[in-house]
N, C-alpha and C positions, 0 to 999 in steps of 0.2 A: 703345211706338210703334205694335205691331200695333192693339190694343186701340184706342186713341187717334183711329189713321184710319179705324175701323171705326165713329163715332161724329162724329168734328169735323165732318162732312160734314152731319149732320143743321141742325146750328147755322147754317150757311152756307147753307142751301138756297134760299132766299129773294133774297137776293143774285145765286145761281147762277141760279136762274130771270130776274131782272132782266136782267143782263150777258148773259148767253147767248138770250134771248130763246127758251127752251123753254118747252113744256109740263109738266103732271105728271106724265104716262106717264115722261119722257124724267126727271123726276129724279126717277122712284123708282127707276127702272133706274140710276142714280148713285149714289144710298145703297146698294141693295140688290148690284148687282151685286159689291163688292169680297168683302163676307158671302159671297155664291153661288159665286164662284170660291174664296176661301179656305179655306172648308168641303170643295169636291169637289175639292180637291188635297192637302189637310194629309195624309191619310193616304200616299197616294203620292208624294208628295214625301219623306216622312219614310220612307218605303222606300228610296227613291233614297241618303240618307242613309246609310242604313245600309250600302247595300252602295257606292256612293262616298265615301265620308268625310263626316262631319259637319260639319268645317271648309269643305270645296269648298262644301258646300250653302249654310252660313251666309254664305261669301263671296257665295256665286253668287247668293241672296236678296236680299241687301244690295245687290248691285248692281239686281238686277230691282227689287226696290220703289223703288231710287231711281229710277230709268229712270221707272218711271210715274209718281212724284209730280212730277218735270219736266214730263212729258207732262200731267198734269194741270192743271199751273199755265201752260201752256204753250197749253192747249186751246183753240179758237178756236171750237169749237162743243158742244153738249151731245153729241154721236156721240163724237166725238173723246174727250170727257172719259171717257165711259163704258167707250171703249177703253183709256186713261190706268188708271181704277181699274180693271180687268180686270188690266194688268199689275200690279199694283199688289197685287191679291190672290194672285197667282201669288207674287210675291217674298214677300209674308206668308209664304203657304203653304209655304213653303221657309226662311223665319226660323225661327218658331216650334219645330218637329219638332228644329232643329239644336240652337239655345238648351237644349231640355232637355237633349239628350241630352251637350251642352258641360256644364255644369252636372252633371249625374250622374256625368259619368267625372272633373273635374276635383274633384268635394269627395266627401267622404267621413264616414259616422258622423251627428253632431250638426250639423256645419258644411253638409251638404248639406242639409237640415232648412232650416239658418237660409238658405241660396242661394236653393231655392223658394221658402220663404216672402216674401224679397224679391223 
């Protein structure tokens, strides 16, 4: 899903430019901004993690990236959306770090092997 919205957005651009009547400053700040946030929070988020539980994080992710893919489908202007996927990348960044770290503690040996790799 992270991976997914980090990417669908390119496909869509075109559309997004039509409907919203932006420019291309305004939707490369769309594609790029969710990447820009995701990147300068993974690390600290995944700190927060650790020392708050993994679970709260994953919850607390899950609800933030939903929050801004509402806001994003929601957007009435390109600012708007750009702020939409800002939150959008926060909740990544807060999925992501939890996901491993669920995965690590829950399997074990061979079977964590096969968990990553899916």
């Amino acid at each position: 899903m992270i991976i997914v919205d980090a990417t669908v957005v390119n496909v869509a651009v075109p559309v997004i430019i039509k409907d919203l009547g932006i420019g291309l400053t305004t939707a490369e700040w769309i594609t790029d901004i969710y990447t820009i946030v995701f990147a300068a929070f993974l690390v600290t988020l995944g700190r927060v993690g650790d020392v708050f539980g993994r679970r709260m994080l994953f919850v607390w992710g899950i609800v933030v990236f939903l929050a801004g893919s509402v806001l994003s489908g929601l957007a009435p202007s390109g600012g708007a959306l750009v702020g939409a996927r800002f939150v959008q990348g926060v909740g990544a960044a807060a999925i992501l770090p939890a996901t491993l770290a669920i995965v690590n503690a829950t399997f074990q040996g061979r079977s964590r092997a096969v968990a990553f790799g899916i």
